[in-house]
MIKEKE-947991 format. One record per residue (C-alpha): residue number from 1; residue in one letter; x, y, z. Coordinates in steps of 0.05 Angstrom, whole numbers. Layout:
<atoms>
@seq = NUM; type = A; u = X; v = Y; w = Z
...
</atoms>
This chain:
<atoms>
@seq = 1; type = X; u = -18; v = 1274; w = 2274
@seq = 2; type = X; u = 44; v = 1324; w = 2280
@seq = 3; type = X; u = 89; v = 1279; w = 2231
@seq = 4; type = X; u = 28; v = 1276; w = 2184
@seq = 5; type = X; u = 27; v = 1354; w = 2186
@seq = 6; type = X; u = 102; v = 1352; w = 2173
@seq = 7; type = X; u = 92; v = 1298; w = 2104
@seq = 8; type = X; u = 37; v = 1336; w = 2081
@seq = 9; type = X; u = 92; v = 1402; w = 2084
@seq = 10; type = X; u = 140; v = 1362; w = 2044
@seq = 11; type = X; u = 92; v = 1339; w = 2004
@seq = 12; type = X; u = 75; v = 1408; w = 1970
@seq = 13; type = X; u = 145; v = 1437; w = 1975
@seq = 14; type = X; u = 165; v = 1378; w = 1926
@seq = 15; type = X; u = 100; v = 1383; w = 1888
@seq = 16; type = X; u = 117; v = 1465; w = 1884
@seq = 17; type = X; u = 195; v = 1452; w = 1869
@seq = 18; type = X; u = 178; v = 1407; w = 1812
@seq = 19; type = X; u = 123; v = 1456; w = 1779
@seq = 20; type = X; u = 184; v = 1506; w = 1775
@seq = 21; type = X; u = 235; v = 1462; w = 1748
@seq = 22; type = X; u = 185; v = 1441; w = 1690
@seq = 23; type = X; u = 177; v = 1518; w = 1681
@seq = 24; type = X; u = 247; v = 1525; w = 1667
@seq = 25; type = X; u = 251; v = 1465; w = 1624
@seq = 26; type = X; u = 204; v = 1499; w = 1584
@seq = 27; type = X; u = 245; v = 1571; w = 1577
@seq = 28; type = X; u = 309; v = 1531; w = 1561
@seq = 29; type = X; u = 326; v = 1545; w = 1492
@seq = 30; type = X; u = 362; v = 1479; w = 1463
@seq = 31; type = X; u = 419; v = 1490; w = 1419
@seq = 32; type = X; u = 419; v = 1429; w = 1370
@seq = 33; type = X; u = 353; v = 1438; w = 1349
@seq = 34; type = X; u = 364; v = 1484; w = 1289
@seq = 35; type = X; u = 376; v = 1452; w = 1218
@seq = 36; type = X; u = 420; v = 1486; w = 1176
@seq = 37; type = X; u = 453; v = 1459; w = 1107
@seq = 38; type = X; u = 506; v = 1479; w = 1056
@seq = 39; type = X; u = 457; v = 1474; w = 991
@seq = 40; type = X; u = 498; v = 1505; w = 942
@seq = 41; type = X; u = 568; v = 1534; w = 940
@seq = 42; type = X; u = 608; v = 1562; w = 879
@seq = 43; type = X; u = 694; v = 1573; w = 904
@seq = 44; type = X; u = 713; v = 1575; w = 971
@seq = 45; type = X; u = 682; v = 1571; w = 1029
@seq = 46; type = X; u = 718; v = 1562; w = 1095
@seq = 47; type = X; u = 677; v = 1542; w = 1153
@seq = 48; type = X; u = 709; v = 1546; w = 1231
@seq = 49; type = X; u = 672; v = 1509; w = 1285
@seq = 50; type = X; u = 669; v = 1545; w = 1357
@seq = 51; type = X; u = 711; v = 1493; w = 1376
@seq = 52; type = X; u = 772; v = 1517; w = 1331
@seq = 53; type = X; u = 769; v = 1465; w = 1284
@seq = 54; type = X; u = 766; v = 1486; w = 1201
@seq = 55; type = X; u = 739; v = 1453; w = 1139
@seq = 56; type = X; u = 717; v = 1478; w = 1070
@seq = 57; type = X; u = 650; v = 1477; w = 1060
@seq = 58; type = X; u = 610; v = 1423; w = 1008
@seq = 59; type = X; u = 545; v = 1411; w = 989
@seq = 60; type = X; u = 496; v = 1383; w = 1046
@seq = 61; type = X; u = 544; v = 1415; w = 1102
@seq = 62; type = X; u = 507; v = 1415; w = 1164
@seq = 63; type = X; u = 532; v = 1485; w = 1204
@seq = 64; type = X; u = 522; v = 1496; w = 1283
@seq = 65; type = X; u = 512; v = 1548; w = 1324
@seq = 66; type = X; u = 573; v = 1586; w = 1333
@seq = 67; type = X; u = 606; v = 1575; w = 1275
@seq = 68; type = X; u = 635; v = 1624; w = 1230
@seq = 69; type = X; u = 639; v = 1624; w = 1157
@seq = 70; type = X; u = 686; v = 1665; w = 1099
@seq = 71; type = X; u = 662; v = 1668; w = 1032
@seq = 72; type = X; u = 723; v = 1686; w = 994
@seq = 73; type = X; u = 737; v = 1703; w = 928
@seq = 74; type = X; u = 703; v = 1688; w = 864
@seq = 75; type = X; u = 654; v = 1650; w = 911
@seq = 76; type = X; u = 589; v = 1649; w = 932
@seq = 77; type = X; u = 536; v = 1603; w = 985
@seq = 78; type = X; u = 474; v = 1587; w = 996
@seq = 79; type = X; u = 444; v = 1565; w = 1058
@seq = 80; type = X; u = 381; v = 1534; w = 1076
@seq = 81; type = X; u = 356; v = 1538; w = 1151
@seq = 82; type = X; u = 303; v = 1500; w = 1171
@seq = 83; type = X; u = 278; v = 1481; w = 1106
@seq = 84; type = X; u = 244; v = 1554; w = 1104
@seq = 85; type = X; u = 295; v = 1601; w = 1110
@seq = 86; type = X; u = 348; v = 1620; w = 1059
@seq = 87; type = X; u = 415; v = 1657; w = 1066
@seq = 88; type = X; u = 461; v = 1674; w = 1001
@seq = 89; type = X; u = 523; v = 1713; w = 1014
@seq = 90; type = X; u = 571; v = 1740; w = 958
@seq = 91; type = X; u = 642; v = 1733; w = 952
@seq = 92; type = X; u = 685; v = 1770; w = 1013
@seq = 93; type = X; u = 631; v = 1760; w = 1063
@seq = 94; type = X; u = 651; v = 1737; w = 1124
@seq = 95; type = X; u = 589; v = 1720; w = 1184
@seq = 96; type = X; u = 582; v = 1685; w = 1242
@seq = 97; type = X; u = 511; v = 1641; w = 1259
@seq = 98; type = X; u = 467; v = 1638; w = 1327
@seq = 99; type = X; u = 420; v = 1586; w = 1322
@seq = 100; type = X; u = 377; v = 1559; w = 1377
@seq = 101; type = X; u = 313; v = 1538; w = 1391
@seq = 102; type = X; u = 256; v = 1491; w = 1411
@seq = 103; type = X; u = 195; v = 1482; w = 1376
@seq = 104; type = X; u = 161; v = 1539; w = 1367
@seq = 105; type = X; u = 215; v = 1581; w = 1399
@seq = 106; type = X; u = 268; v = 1591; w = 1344
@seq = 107; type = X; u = 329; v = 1652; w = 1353
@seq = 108; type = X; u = 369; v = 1667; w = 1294
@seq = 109; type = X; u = 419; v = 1707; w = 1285
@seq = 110; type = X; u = 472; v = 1728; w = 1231
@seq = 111; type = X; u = 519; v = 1768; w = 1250
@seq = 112; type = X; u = 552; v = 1807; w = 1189
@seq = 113; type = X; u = 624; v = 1826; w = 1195
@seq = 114; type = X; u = 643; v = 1844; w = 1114
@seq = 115; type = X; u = 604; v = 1837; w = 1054
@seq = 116; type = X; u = 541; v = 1826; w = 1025
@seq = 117; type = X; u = 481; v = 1774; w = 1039
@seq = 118; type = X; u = 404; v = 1753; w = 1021
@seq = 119; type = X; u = 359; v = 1737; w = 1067
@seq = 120; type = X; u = 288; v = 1695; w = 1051
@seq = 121; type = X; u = 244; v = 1687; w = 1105
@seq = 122; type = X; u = 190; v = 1652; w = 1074
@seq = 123; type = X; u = 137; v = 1631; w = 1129
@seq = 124; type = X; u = 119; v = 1696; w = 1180
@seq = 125; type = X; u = 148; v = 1687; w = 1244
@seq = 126; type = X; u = 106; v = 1680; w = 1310
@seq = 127; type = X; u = 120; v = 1729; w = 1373
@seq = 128; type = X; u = 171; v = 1670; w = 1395
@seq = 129; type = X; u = 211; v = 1670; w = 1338
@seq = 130; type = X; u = 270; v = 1717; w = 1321
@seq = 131; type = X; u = 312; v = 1738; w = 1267
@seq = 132; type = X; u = 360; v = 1782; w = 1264
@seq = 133; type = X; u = 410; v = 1802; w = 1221
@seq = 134; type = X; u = 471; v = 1834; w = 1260
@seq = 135; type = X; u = 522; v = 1887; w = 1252
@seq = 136; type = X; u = 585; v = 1927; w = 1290
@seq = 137; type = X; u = 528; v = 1983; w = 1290
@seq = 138; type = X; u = 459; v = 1954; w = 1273
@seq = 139; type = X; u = 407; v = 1902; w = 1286
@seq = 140; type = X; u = 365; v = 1886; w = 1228
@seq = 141; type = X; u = 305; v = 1844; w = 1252
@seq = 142; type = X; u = 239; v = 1812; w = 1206
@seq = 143; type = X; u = 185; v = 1765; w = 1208
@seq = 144; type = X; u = 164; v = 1739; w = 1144
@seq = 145; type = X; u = 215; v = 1778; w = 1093
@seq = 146; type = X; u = 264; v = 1774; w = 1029
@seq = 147; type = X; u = 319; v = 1834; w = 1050
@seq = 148; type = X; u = 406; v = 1840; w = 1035
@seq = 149; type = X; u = 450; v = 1883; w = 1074
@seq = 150; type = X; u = 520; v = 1893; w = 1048
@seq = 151; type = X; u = 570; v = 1929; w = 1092
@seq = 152; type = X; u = 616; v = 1984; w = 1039
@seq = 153; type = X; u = 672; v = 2018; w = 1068
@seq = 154; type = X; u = 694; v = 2084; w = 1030
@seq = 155; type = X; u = 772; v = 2094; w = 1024
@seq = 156; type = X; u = 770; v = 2139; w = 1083
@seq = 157; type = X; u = 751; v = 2079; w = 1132
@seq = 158; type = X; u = 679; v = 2107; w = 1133
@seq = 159; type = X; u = 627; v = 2044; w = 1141
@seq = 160; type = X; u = 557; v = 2041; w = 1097
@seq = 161; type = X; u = 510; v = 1998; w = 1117
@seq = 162; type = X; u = 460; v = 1989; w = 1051
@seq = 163; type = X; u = 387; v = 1949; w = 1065
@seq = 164; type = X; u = 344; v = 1929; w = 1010
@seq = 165; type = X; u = 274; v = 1909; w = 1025
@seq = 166; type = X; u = 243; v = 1867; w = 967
@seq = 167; type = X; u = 191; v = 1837; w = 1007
@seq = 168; type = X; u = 160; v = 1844; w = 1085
@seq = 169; type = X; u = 188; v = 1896; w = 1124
@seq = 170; type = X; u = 257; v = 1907; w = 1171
@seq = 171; type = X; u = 257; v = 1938; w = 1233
@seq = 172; type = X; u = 327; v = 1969; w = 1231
@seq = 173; type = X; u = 351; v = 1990; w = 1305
@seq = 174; type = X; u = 423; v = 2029; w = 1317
@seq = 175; type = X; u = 453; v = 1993; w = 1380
@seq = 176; type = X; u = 496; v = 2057; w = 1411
@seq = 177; type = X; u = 429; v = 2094; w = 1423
@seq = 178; type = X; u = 366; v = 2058; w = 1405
@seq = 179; type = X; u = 349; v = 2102; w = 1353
@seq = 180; type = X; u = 306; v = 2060; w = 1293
@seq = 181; type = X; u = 259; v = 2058; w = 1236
@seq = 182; type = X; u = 220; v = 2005; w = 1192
@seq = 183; type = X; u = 238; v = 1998; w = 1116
@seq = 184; type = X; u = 178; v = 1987; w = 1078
@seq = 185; type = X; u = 178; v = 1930; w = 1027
@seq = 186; type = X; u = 204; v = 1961; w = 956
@seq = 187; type = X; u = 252; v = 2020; w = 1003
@seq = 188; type = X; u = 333; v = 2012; w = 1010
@seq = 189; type = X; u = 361; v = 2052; w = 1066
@seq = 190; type = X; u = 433; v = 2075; w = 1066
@seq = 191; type = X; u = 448; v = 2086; w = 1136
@seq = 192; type = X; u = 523; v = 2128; w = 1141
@seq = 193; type = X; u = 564; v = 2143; w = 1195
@seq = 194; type = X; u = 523; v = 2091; w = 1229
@seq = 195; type = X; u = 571; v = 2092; w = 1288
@seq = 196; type = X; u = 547; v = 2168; w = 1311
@seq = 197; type = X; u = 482; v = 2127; w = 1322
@seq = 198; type = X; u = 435; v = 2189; w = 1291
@seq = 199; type = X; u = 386; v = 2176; w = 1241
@seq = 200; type = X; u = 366; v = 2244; w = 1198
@seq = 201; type = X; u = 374; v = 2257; w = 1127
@seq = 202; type = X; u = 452; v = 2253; w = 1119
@seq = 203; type = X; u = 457; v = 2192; w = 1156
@seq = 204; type = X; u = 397; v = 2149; w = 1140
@seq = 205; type = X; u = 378; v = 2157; w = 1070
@seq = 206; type = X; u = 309; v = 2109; w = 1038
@seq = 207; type = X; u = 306; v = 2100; w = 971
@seq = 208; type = X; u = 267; v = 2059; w = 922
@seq = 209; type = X; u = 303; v = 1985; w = 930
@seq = 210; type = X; u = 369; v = 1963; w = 886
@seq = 211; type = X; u = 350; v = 1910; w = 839
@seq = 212; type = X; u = 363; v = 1837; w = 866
@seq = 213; type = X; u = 426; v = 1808; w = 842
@seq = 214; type = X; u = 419; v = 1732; w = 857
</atoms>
């Protein structure tokens, strides 16, 4: 009776254990997942995998997480992620791509370091989706949206950050202090200074949107 006491313990430790592994199976987020494709270029475009290794970039490129991209001179990309998402960047833009997921549990992330991009978010997002467009400064985030950022720096070293919101809305958030605000669809914001991490009139500045270029 006592070692049938004794199986029936093991019996729902194992039965408890494997409930929680199959838990965190189902938080993992899988890199791998994520489809994302080269579907038009113009120039050169230089693409470096996480691993170190370079190539240039040609139609029906498929790009990983972690990999970082330089759209030089005269050039220009377009991207297509997940055959509903769209990414064009101008000449002398220079990003870097997160991209994970599981069904139903997607995380992207740009991460802007110079330049200017597009963004086309054509399906809305659910609460387990993210993207996010990052800066040194700001986090850009949307769930169903057509937005650009370009970074300007004056001749004095002082950084602009410039949204456009053409469709949806952006949730813009300043990283050194939390400090945010939501750009309507139609709005640009010029955010200066964006570094001192305050948002008043000198600093973040919402205007009627620029007029698309691509």
């Amino acid at each position: 009776m006592k070692k049938l006491n004794i199986l029936i313990v093991l019996s729902i430790i194992l039965t408890l254990f494997g409930c929680s592994n199959k838990n965190k199976e189902e938080d993992v987020i899988t890199p791998g997942y994520r489809t994302i494709i080269v579907s038009d270029f113009n120039g050169d475009v230089n693409v470096t995998r996480s691993e170190g290794d370079d190539l240039n970039a040609y139609e029906g490129l498929s790009l990983f997480d972690g990999d970082n991209v330089k759209v030089l001179d005269l050039s220009d990309l377009t991207l297509t992620v997940d055959s509903d998402k769209y990414l064009y960047a101008e000449e002398n833009t220079y990003f870097s791509l997160e991209a994970t997921g599981s069904e139903g549990k997607t995380r992207t992330r740009i991460h802007l370091e110079k330049g200017s991009i597009l963004c086309r978010v054509e399906k809305p997002l659910t609460e387990a989706e993210i993207f996010e467009v990052v800066t040194d400064t700001s986090t850009m985030s949307v769930r169903g949206t057509v937005f650009g950022i370009s970074i300007i720096e004056a001749e004095d070293g002082t950084v602009f950050e410039l949204v456009n919101v053409y469709d949806g809305k952006v949730y813009t958030n300043i990283d050194t202090t939390g400090a945010n605000a939501t750009i309507e669809p139609g709005q640009c914001a010029l955010i200066r200074d964006a570094k001192e991490g305050v948002y008043d009139k000198d600093v973040f500045v919402v205007g009627e949107a620029i007029t698309n270029e691509f």
